[in-house]
ZAMIDO-431355 format. One record per residue (C-alpha): x, y, z; residue in one letter; residue number from 1. Coordinates in Angstrom, 3 decimals, padded with zeros to 6 digits. Each point is the difference from the previous one (the first is absolute). Layout:
% residues N
<<X, Y, Z>, "a", NUM> ...
END
This chain:
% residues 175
<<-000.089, 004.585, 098.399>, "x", 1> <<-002.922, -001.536, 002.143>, "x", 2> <<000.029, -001.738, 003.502>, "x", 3> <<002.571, 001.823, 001.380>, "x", 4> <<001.803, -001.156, 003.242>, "x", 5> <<-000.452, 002.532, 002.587>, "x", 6> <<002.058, -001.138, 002.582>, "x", 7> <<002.957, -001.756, 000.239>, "x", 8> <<001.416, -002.101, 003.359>, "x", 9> <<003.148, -000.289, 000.805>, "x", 10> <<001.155, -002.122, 003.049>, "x", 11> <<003.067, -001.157, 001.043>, "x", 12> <<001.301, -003.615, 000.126>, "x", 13> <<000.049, 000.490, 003.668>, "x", 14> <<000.698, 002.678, 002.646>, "x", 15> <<002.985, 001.764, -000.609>, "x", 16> <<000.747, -001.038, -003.730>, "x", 17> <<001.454, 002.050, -002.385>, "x", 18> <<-001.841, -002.486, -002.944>, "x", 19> <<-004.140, -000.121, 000.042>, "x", 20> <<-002.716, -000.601, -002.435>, "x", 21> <<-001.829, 002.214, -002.227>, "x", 22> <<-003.850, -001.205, -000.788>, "x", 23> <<-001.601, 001.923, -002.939>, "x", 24> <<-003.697, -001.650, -000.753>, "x", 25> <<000.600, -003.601, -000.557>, "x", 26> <<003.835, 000.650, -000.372>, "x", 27> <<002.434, -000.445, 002.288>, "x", 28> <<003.822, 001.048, -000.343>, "x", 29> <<003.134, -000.062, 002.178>, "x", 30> <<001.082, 003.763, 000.933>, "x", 31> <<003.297, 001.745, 001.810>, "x", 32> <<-000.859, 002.004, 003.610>, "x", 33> <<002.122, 002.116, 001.995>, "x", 34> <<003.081, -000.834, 001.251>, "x", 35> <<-001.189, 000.566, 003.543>, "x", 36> <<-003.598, -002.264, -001.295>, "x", 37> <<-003.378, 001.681, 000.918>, "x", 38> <<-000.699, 003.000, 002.518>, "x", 39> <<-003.173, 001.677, 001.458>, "x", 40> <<002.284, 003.172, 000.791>, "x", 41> <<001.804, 000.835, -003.450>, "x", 42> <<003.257, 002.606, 000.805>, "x", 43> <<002.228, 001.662, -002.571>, "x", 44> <<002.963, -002.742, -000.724>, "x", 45> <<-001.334, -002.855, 001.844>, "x", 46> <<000.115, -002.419, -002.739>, "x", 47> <<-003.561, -000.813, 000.765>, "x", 48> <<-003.031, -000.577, -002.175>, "x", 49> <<-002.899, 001.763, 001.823>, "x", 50> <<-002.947, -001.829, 000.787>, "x", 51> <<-003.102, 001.507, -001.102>, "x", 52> <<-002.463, 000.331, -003.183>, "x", 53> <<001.426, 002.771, -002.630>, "x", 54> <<-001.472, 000.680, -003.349>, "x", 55> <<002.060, -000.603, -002.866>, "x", 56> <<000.271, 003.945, -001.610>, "x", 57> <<001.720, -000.630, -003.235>, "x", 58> <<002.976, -002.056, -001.684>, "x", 59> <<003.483, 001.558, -001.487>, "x", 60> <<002.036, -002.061, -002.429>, "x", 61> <<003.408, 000.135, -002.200>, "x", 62> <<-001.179, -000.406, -003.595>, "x", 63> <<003.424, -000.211, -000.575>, "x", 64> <<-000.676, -003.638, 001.471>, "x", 65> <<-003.351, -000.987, -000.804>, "x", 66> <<-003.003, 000.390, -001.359>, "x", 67> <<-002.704, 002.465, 001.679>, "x", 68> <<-001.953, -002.279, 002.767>, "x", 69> <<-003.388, -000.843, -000.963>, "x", 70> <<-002.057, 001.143, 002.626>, "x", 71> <<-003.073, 002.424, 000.982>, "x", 72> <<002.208, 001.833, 002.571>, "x", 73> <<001.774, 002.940, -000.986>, "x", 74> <<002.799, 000.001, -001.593>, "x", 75> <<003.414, 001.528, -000.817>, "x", 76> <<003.339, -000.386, -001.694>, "x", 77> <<003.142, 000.767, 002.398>, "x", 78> <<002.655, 002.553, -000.757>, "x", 79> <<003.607, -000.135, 001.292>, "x", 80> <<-001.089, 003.201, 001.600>, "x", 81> <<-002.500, -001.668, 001.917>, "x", 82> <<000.697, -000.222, 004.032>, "x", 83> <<-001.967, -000.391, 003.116>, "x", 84> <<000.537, 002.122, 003.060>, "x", 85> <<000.454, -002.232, 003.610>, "x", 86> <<001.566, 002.822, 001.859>, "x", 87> <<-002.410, 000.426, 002.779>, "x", 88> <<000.866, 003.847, 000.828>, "x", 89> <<-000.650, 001.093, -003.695>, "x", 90> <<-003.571, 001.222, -001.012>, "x", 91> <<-000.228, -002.427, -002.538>, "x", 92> <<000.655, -003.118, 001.940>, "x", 93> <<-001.541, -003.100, -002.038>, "x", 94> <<-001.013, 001.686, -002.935>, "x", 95> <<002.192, -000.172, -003.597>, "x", 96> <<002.595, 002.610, -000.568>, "x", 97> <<001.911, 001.072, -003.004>, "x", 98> <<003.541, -000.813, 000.326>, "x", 99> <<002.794, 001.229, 000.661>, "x", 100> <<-001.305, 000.835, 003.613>, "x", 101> <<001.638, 001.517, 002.886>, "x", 102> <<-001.581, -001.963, 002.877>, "x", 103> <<-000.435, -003.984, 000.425>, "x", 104> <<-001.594, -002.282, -002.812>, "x", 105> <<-000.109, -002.610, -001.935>, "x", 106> <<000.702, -000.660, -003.578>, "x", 107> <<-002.624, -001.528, -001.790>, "x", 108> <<002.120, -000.391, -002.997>, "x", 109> <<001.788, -003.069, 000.921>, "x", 110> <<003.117, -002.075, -001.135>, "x", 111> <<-001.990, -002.848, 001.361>, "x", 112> <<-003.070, -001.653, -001.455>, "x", 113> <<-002.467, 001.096, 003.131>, "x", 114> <<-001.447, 002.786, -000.847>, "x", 115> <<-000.357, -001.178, -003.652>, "x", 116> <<-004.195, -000.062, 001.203>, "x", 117> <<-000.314, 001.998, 003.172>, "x", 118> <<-003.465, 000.196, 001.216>, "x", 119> <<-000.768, 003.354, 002.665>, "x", 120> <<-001.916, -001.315, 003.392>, "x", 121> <<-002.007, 002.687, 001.613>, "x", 122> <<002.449, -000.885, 003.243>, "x", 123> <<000.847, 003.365, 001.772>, "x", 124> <<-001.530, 002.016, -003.095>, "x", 125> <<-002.693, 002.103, 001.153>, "x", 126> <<001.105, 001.635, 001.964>, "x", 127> <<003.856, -001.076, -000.063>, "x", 128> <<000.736, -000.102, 004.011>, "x", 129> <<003.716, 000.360, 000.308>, "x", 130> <<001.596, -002.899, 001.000>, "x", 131> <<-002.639, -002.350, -000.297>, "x", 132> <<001.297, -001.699, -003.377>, "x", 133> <<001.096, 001.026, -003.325>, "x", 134> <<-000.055, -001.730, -003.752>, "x", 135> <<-002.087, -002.739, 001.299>, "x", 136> <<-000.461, -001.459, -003.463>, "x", 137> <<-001.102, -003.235, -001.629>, "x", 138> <<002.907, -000.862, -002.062>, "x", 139> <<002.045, -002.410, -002.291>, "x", 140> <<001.680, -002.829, 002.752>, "x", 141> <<003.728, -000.761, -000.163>, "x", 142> <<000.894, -003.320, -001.056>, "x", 143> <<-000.493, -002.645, 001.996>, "x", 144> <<-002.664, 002.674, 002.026>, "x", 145> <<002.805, 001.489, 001.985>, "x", 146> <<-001.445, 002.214, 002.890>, "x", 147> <<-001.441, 003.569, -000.771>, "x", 148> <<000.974, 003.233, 001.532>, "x", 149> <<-004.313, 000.147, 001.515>, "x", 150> <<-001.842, -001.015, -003.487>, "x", 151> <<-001.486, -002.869, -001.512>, "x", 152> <<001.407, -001.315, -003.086>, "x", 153> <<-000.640, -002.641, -002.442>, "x", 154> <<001.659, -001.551, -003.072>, "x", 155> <<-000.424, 001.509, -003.346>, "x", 156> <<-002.218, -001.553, -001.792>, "x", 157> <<-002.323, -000.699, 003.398>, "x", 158> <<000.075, 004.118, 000.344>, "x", 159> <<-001.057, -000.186, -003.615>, "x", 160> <<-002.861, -002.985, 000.279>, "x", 161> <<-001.243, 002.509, 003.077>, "x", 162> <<-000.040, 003.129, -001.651>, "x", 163> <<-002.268, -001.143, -002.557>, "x", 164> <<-002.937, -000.985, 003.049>, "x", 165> <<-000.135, 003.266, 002.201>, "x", 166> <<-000.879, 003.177, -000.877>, "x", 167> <<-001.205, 003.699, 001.449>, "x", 168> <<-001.294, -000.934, 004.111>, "x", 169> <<002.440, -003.434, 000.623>, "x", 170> <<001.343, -000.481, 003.012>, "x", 171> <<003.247, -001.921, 001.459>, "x", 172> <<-000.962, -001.615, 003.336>, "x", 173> <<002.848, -001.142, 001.527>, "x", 174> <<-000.330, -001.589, 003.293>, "x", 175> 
END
């Protein structure tokens, strides 16, 4: 893959909106936000997507429901083991855990179809500050791009068309 995209925008429709746009190269798609829209000051369980630049780390999919994503990033098949830990007092806060787990996560083995593609932002990663933000992730949207919990998610087949233009070193600016 040449020419890859290394960075992708995302703005919202307008200030406070749960709905925004997501502009890869010449591309531009319509993408889910936070329930509570865009925030400069990103807190554990505000429904917020955190302004900022973070580097997309690697992506995690369900084979079980597609095909491997073509893309230069990393990537990884899920396992219904799979969780992510958001309990701020644990010592690993925003980082994947093996589950079953004793204190607060998430399940990244969902009923659901969003984390079908679920790409890891370097949001709160290094190092993981508790209570600044867990499983900030750029995921599969709901239909109808239903607000997010904090991420940024887009249909399937956009997360798909995307995957195949970033690689290693691309960012998400979202502003």
């Amino acid at each position: 893959m040449k020419n890859l995209v290394k960075v992708l925008e995302v703005r919202a429709t307008t200030p406070g909106a749960t709905r925004g746009l997501l502009t890869c190269g010449e591309i531009t798609f319509a993408c889910a936000l936070g329930r509570s829209g865009l925030t400069r000051f990103k807190r554990e369980g505000d429904g917020a997507t955190p302004m900022g630049s973070f580097e997309l780390l690697n992506a995690v999919y369900r084979a079980d429901r597609g095909p491997r994503p073509r893309t230069e990033l990393p990537v990884e098949r899920l396992v219904p083991t799979d969780g992510w830990c958001d309990d701020p007092r644990h010592p690993r806060y925003n980082r994947p855990v093996d589950l079953p787990f004793e204190a607060g996560h998430e399940k990244m083995w969902r009923d659901d179809r969003l984390y079908d593609i679920v790409v890891v932002l370097n949001q709160n990663m290094f190092p993981a500050v508790a209570g600044r933000g867990s499983a900030i992730f750029f995921h599969v949207a709901r239909e109808g791009y239903l607000p997010t919990e904090g991420c940024v998610a887009v249909a399937p087949a956009h997360m798909r068309a995307i995957l195949e233009r970033i690689g290693p070193g691309t960012v998400m600016n979202i502003a």
